[in-house]
C-alpha positions as CSV (number, residue, x, y, z in Angstrom):
1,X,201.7,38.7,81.7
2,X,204.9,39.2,83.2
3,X,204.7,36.2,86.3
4,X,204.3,34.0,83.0
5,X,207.5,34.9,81.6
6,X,209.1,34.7,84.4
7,X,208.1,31.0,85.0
8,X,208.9,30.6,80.9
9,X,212.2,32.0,81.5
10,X,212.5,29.6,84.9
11,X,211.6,26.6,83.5
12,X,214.2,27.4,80.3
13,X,217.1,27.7,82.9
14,X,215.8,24.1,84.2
15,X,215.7,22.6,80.7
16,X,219.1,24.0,80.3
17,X,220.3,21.8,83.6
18,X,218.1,18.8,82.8
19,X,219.9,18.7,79.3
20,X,223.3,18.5,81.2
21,X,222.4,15.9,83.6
22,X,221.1,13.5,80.9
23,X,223.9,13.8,78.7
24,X,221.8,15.8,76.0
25,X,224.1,18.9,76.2
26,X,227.7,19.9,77.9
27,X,228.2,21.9,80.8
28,X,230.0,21.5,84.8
29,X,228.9,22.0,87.4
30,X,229.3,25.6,87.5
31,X,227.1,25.4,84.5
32,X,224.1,23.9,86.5
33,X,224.6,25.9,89.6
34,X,224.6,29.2,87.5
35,X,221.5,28.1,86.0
36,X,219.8,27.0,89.0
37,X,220.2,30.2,90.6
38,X,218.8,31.7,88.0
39,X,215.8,29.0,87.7
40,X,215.3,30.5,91.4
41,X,215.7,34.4,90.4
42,X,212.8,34.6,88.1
43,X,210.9,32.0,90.6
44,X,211.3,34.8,93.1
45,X,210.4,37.7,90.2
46,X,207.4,36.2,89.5
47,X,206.2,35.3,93.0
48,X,206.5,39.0,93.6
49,X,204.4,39.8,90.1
50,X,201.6,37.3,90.9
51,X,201.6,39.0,94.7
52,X,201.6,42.1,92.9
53,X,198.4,41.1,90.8
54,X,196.7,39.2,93.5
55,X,197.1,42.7,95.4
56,X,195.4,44.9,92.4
57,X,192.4,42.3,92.1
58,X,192.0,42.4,95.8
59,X,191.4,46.2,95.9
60,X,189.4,46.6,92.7
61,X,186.9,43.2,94.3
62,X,186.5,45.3,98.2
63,X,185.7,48.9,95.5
64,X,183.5,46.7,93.5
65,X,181.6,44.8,96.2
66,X,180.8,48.2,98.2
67,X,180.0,50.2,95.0
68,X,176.0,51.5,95.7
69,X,176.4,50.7,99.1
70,X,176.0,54.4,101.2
71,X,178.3,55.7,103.7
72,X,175.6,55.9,106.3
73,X,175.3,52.1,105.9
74,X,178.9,51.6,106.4
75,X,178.9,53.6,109.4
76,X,175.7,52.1,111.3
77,X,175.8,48.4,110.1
78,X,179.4,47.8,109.8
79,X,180.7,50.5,112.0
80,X,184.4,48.3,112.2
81,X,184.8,48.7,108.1
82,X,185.8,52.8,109.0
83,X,187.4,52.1,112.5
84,X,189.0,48.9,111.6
85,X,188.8,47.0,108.1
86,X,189.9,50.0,105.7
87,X,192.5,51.3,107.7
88,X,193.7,47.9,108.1
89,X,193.6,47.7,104.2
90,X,195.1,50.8,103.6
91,X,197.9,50.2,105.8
92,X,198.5,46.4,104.0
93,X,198.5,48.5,100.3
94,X,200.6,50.9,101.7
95,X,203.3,48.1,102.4
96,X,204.1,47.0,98.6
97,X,205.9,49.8,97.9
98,X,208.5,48.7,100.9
99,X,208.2,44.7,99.8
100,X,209.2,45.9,96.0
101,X,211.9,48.2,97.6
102,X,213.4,45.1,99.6
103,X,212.9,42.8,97.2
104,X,216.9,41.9,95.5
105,X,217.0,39.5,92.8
106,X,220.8,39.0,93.4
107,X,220.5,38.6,97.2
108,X,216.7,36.7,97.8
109,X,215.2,37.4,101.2
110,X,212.4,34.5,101.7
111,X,211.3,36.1,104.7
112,X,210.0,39.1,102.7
113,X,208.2,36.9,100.4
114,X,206.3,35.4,103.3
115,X,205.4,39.0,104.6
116,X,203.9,39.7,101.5
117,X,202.1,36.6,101.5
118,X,200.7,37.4,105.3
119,X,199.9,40.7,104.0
120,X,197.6,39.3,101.0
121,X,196.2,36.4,103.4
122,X,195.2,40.0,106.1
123,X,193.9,41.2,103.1
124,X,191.5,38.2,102.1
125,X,190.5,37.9,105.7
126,X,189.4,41.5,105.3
127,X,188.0,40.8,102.5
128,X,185.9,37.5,103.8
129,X,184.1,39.5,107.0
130,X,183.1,42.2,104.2
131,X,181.5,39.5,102.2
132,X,179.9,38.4,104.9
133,X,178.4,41.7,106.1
134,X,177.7,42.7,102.3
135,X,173.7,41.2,102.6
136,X,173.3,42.9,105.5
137,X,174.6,46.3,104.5
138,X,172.6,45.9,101.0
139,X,169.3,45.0,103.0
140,X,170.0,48.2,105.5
141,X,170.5,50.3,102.2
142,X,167.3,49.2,100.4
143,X,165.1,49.7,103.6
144,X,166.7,53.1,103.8
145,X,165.6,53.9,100.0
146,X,162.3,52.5,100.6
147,X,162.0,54.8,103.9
148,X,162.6,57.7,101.6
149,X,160.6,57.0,98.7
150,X,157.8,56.5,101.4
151,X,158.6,59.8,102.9
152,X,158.8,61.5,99.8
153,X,155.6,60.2,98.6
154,X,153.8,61.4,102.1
155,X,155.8,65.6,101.6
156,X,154.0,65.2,97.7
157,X,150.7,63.8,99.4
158,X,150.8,66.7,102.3
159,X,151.8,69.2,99.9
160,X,148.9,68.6,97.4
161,X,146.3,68.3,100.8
162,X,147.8,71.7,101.3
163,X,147.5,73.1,98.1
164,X,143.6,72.0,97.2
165,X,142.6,73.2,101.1
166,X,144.6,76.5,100.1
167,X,142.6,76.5,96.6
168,X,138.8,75.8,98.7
169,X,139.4,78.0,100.9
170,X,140.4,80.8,98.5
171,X,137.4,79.7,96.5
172,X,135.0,80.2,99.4
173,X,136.4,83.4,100.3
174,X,136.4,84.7,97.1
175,X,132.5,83.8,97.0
176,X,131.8,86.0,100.0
């Protein structure tokens, strides 16, 4: 997984400066400094990895949770999910292409770190009001089914009331 070997990598650089300062290996100053930034450079690569993988679980767990859950129950139980919760999403997922674009190893902007974290804590918030409409939406889509299967057994029922009045009355006709 690349966020791990970008923390293996980190925490080499740090053994690296930890061996200077206790006298374990030579190096100035410039040594440590070089090696601290880079300590910090795959710190920041793999903070953007992890967001990266945080993102692609977040969108496979909102697909997963609302697979077998109809559209009709989307649009009369949870009517903000179309109007306000998957655009919202779509617009947060359309963002990583612009954090990964911004994002500069040799010059680290902190801010855009922090907007990717907001964007992945919108995301779980979006995330937390579907899981808490996800009962009701399953309950709305079982009473649905049942509805059908009830109706569907009542056009079979009519159908065969039809058919056997159909067949006495052709029987009695045929007899006069």
């Amino acid at each position: 997984m690349p966020p791990i070997n970008e923390i293996k990598d980190a925490f080499d650089h740090f053994m690296r400066i930890t061996s200077v300062k206790f006298g374990m290996n030579q190096g100035d100053d410039e040594y440590v400094h070089t090696n601290l930034d880079k300590v910090f450079s795959h710190i920041y690569r793999a903070t953007f990895e992890l967001f990266d993988y945080i993102r692609i679980y977040q969108k496979d767990s909102v697909d997963k949770k609302l697979t077998g859950i109809s559209n009709e129950s989307l649009i009369h139980v949870f009517p903000d999910y179309y109007q306000k919760i998957k655009p919202a999403m779509e617009e947060l997922i359309s963002k990583i292409p612009t954090y990964k674009k911004d994002k500069d190893i040799g010059d680290p902007d902190i801010q855009i770190v922090q907007l990717y974290y907001q964007s992945i804590q919108e995301m779980r918030e979006n995330i937390r009001i579907i899981d808490k409409m996800l009962p009701i939406l399953i309950e709305y889509d079982e009473k649905k089914k049942s509805e059908k299967t009830k109706d569907w057994i009542i056009e079979i029922v009519i159908l065969l009331v039809v058919a056997l009045i159909s067949a006495g009355a052709g029987y009695l006709l045929s007899k006069q």
